[in-house]
C-alpha positions as CSV (number, residue, x, y, z in Angstrom):
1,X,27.8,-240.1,-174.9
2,X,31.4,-241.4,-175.2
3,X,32.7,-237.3,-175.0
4,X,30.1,-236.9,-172.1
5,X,31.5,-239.5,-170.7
6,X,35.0,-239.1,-170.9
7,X,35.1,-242.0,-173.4
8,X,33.3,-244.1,-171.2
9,X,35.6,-243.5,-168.0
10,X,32.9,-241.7,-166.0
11,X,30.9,-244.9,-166.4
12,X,33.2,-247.4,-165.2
13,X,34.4,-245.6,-162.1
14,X,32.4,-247.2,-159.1
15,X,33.5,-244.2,-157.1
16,X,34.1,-239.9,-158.3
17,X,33.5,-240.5,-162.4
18,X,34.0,-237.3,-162.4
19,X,37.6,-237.2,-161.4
20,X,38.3,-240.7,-163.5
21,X,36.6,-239.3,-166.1
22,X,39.0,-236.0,-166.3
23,X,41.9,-238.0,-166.9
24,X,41.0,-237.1,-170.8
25,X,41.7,-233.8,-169.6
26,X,45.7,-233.4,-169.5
27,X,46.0,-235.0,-172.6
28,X,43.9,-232.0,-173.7
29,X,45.6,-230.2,-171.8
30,X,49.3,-231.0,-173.1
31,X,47.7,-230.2,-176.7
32,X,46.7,-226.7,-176.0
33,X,49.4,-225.9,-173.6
34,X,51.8,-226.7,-176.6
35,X,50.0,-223.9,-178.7
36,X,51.2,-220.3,-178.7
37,X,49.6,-218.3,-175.7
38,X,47.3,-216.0,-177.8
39,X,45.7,-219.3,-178.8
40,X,45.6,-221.2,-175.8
41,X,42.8,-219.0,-174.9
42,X,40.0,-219.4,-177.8
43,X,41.2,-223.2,-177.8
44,X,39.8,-223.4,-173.9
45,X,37.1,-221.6,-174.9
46,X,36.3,-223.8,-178.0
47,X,36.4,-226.7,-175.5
48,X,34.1,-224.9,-172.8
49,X,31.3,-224.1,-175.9
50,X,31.5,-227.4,-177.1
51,X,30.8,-228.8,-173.6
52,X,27.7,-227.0,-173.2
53,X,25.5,-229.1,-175.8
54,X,27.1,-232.4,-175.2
55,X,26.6,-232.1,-171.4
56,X,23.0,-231.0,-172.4
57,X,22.4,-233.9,-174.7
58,X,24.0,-236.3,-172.4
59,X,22.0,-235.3,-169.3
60,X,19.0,-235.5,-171.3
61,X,19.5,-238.9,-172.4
62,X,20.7,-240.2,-169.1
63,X,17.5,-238.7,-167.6
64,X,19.3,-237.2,-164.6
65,X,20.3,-233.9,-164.1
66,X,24.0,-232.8,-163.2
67,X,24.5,-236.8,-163.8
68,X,28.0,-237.8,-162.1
69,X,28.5,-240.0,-165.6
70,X,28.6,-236.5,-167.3
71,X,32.9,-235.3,-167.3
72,X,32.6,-233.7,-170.4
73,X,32.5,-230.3,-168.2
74,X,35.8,-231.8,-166.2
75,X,38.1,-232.9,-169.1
76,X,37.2,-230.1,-171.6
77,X,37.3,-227.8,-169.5
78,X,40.7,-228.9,-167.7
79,X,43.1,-227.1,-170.1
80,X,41.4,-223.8,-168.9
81,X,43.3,-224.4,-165.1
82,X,46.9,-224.6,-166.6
83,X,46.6,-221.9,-169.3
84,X,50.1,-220.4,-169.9
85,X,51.8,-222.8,-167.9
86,X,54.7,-224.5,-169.3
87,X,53.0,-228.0,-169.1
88,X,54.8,-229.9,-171.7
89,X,58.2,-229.0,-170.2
90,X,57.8,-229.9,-166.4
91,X,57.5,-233.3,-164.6
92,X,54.4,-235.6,-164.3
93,X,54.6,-234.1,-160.2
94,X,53.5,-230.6,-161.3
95,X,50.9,-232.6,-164.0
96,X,49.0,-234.6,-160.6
97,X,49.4,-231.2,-158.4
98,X,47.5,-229.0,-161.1
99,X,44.9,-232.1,-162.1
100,X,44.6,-232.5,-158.1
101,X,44.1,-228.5,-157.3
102,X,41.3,-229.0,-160.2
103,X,39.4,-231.3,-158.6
104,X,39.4,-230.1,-155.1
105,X,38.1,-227.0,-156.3
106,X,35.4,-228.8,-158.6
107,X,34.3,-230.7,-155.7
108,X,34.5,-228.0,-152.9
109,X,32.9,-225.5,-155.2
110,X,33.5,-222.3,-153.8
111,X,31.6,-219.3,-154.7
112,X,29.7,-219.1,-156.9
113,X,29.9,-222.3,-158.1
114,X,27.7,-224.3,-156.1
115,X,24.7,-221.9,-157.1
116,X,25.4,-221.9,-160.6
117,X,24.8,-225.4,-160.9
118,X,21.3,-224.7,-160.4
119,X,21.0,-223.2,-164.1
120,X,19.4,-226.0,-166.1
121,X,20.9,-228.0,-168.9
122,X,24.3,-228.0,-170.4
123,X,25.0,-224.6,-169.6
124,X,24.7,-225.3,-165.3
125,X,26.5,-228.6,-165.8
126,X,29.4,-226.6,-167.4
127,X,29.7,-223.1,-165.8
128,X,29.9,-223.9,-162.5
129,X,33.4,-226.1,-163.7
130,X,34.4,-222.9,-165.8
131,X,34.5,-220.6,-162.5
132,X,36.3,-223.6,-161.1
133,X,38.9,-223.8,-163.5
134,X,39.1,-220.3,-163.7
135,X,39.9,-220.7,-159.7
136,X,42.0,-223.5,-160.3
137,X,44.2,-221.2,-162.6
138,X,44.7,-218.8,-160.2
139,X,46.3,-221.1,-157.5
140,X,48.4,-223.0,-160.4
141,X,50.0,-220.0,-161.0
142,X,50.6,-219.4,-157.4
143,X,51.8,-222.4,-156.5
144,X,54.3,-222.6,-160.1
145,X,55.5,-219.4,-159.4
146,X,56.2,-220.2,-155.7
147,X,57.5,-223.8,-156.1
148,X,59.3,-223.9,-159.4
């Protein structure tokens, strides 16, 4: 429960756990950003696979399903939306503009998100973040490349 949780942060938020409870996330993320890029990628996916039985454990014992208490699929999954990006070396701004582009996508849930959700267990609590991340990624990118 405490990695489902986001070591307890997605309990204590009275309002979006889920967002509290990513804040686990970038220091995830700063860890696998500082690996070299041909690992970045089974590291994120590590973290994704490991999501998918403690979100299904989690949900099971909170009896609820998709339960807003349950970030494990927000702050494992987070390193996945600033893969390649030179995290470690740029300011705490670009840090909050990534972690914020992650979260309106989570909670927007574009295509095909939203109906993936609907896949029971841990693997519909975690895939629908995946595609978001994966979207995430995509305007992380943008915006570095543009901004930077």
């Amino acid at each position: 429960m405490a990695i489902a949780t986001g070591f307890g942060l997605g309990l204590v938020a009275p309002f979006a756990p889920g967002t509290v409870g990513s804040i686990p996330g970038v220091l995830l993320a700063f860890a696998v950003c500082r690996l070299p890029l041909f690992l970045q990628f089974p590291a994120a996916l590590g973290f994704t696979l490991l999501a998918i039985p403690v979100c299904d454990r989690a949900e099971k014992l909170l009896g609820i399903k998709d339960d807003g208490r349950i970030c494990a699929d927000e702050w494992l999954l987070f390193p996945i939306a600033v893969l390649g990006l030179p995290l470690a070396s740029l300011s705490w701004g670009w840090i909050f503009v990534f972690f914020t582009v992650v979260r309106l996508i989570d909670i927007i849930k574009p295509p095909p998100c939203r109906r993936l959700q609907n896949i029971p267990g841990g693997r519909g609590i975690v895939i629908d973040d995946f595609v978001a991340n994966i979207y995430a990624l995509g305007v992380n990118w943008v915006l570095y490349l543009s901004l930077a």
